[in-house]
C-alpha positions as CSV (number, residue, x, y, z in Angstrom):
1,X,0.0,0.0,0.0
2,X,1.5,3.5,-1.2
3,X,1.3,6.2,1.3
4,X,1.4,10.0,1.1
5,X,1.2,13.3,3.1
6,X,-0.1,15.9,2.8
7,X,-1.7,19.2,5.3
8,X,-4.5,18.7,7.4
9,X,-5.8,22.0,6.0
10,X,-6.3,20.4,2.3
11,X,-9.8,19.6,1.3
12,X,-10.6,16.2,-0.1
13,X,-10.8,17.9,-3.8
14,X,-6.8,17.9,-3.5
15,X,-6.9,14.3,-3.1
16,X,-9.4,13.5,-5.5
17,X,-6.9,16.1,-7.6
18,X,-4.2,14.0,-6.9
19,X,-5.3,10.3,-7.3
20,X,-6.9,11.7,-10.7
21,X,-3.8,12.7,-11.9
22,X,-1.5,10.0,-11.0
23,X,-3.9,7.6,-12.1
24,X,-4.3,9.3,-15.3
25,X,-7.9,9.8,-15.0
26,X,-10.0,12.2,-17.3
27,X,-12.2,14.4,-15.3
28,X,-15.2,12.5,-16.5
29,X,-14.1,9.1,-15.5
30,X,-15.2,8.1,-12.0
31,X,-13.4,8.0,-8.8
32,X,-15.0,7.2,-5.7
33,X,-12.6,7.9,-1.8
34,X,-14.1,6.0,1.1
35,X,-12.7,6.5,4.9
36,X,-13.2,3.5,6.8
37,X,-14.1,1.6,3.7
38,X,-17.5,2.7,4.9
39,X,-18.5,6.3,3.5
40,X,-17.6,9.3,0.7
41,X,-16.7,12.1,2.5
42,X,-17.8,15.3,0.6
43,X,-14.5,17.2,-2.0
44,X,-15.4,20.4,0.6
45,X,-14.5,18.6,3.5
46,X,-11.1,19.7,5.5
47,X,-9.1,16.6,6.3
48,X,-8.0,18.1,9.5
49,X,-12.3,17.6,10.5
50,X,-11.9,14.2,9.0
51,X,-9.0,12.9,10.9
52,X,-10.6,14.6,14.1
53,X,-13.4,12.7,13.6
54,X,-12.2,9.0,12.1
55,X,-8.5,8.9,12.3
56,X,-7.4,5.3,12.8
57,X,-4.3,5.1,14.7
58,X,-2.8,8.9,14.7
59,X,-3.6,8.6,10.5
60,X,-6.7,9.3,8.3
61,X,-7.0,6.6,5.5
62,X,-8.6,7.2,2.7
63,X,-9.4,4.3,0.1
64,X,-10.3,4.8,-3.3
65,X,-11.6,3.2,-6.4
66,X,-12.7,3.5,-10.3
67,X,-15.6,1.6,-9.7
68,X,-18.6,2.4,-6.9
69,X,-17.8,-0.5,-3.8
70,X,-21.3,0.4,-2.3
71,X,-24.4,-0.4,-4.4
């Protein structure tokens, strides 16, 4: 499993940013992020309010995938 950093005062758009560009995703193709393998937390959110709320450990992980994991 790759890792990365980045600040707590990013929103989950920068990650979705990210993953979109390392993967090589167009804008139009999908990319779901899950925390806890459980929910999608909204592109406005802060990750520093995320990690307050369901850090695991001392870290916030963030899972993502092409294709929707939740009917």
């Amino acid at each position: 499993m790759r890792q990365f950093q980045v600040k707590s005062s990013q929103t989950v758009a920068v990650i979705s940013q990210f993953l979109r560009k390392t993967l090589r995703l167009q804008d139009t193709d999908p990319l779901f992020l899950y925390l806890n393998s459980s929910f999608a937390p909204g592109l406005d959110q802060t990750l520093d309010a995320l990690h307050a709320c369901f850090k695991s450990g001392d870290e916030l992980v963030i899972y993502y995938a092409v294709t929707s994991s939740y009917g």
